[in-house]
C-alpha positions as CSV (number, residue, x, y, z in Angstrom):
1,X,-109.8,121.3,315.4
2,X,-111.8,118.5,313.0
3,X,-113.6,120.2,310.7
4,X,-117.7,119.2,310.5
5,X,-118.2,116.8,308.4
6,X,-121.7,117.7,306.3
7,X,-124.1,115.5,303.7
8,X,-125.6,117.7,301.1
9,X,-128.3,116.2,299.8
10,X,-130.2,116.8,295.9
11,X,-132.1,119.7,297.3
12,X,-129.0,121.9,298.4
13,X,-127.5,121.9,295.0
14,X,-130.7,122.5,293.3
15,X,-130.7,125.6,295.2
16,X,-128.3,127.3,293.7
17,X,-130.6,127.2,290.8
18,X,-133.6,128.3,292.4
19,X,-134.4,131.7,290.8
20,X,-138.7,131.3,292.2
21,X,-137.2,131.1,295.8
22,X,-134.5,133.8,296.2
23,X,-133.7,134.0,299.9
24,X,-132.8,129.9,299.9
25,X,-130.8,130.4,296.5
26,X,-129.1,133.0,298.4
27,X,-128.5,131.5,301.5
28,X,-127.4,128.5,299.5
29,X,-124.9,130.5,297.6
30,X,-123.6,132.1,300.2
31,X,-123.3,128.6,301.7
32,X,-120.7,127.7,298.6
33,X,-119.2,130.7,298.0
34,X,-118.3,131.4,302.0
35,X,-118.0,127.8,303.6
36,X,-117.7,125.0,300.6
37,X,-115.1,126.8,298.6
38,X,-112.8,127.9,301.6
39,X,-112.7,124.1,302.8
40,X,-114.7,125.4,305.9
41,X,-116.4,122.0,306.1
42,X,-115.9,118.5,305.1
43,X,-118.6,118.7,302.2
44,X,-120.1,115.1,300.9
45,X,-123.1,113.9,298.8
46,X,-123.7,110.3,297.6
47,X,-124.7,108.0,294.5
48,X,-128.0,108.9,295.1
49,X,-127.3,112.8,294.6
50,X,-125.7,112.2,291.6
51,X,-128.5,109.5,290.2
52,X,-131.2,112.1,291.5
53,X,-129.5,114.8,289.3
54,X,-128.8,112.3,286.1
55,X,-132.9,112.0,286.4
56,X,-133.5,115.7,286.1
57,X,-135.6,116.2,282.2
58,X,-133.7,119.4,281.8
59,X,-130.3,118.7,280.2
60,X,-129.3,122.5,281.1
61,X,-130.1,122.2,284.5
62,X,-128.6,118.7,284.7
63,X,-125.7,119.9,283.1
64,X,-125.4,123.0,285.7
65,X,-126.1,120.1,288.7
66,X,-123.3,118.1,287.6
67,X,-121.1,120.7,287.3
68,X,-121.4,122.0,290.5
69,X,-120.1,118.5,292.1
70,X,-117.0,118.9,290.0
71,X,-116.5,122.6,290.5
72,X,-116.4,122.1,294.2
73,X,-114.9,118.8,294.6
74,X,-117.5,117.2,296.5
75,X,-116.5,113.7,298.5
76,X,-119.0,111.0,297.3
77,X,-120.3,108.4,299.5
78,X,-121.6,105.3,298.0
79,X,-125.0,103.2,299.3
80,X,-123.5,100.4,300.9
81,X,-125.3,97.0,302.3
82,X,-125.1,98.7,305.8
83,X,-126.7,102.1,304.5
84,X,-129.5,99.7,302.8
85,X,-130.0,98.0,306.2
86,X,-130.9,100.9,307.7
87,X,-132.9,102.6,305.0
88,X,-135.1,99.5,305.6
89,X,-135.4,100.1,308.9
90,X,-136.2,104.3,308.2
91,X,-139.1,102.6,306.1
92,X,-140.2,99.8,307.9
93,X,-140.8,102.0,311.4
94,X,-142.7,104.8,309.5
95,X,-140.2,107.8,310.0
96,X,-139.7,108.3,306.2
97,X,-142.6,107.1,303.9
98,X,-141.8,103.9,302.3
99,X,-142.6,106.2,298.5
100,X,-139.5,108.7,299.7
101,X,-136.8,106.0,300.0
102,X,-134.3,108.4,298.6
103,X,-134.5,110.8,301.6
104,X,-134.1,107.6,303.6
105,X,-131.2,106.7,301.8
106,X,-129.5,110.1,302.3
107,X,-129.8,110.1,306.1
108,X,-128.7,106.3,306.3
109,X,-125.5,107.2,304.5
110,X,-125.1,109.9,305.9
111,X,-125.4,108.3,309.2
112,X,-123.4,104.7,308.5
113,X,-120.7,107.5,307.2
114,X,-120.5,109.4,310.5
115,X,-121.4,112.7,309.1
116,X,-122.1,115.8,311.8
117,X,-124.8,116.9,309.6
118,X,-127.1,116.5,306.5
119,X,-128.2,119.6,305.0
120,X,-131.3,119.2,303.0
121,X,-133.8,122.1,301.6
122,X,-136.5,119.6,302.4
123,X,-138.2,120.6,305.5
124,X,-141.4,117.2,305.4
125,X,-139.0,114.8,305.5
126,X,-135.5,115.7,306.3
127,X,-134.8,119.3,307.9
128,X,-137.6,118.6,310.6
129,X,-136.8,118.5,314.5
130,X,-139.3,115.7,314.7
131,X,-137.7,113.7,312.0
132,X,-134.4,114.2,313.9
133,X,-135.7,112.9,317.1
134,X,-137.3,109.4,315.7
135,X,-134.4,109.1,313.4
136,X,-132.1,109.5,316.0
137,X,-134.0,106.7,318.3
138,X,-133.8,104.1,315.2
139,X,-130.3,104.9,315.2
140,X,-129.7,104.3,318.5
141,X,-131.6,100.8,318.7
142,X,-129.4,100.5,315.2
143,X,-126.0,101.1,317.4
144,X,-125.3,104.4,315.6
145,X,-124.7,106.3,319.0
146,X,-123.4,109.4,317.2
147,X,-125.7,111.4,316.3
148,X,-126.5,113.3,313.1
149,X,-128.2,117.0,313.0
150,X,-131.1,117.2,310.0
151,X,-131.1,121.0,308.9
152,X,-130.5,123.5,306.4
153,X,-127.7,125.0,304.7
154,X,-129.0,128.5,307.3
155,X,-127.6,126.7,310.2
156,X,-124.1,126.4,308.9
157,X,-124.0,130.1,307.2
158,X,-122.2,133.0,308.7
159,X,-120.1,133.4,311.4
């Protein structure tokens, strides 16, 4: 059986970190510890995780970032021209705000790269239902008939 294939994006990683929200730095570990590091899931992030991280002030906590994309292996995707086309199109029809092009960008690639889901801590703009449904229409009218799920790491987590 094909194993799903899953987009982390910035937030998910950050969670692991996230010692003022417990039960999502939980979840999120559990998320690594159970599913990540027994190859449960294809696991991929992008360029723009790692140039979101390489922006983070704190050098400990970049550090710490960065090293969990080594420690686990993760795939990276890169923002091609066809990733960019659609970003546009996220923008220019309203579904993301034109001032969150990064969250854009991670469902385009994530999208363009066939990925069964993105994971994403961030409920405004990426783990929302409603985002999902207009997303999935652009995609459509795009020719991206597969679809791709918008949730959290929760979904994915336990048996």
């Amino acid at each position: 059986m094909r194993k799903l294939k899953l987009y982390l994006d910035t937030s998910v990683i950050n969670f692991l970190f996230a010692d003022d929200a417990p039960e999502k730095q939980r979840v999120t570990q559990e998320f690594f510890e159970d599913s990540v590091s027994q190859g449960k899931f294809d696991i991929y992030i992008s360029d723009v995780v790692i140039g979101e991280i390489k922006n983070t002030k704190d050098i400990d906590k970049r550090n710490n970032l960065l090293e969990v994309i080594y420690k686990y292996n993760l795939n990276i995707l890169s923002l091609s021209e066809e990733a960019i086309e659609l970003t546009d199109e996220y923008l220019k029809q309203s579904v993301i705000p034109e001032k969150k092009v990064e969250d854009a960008r991670h469902i385009a690639i994530a999208t363009v790269s066939g990925c069964d889901m993105l994971l994403s801590w961030n409920y405004k703009h990426l783990a929302n239902i409603n985002k999902e449904k207009k997303i999935q229409i652009i995609n459509i009218q795009q020719g991206y008939n597969y679809p791709v799920r918008l949730s959290t790491p929760m979904e994915v987590t336990g048996e």
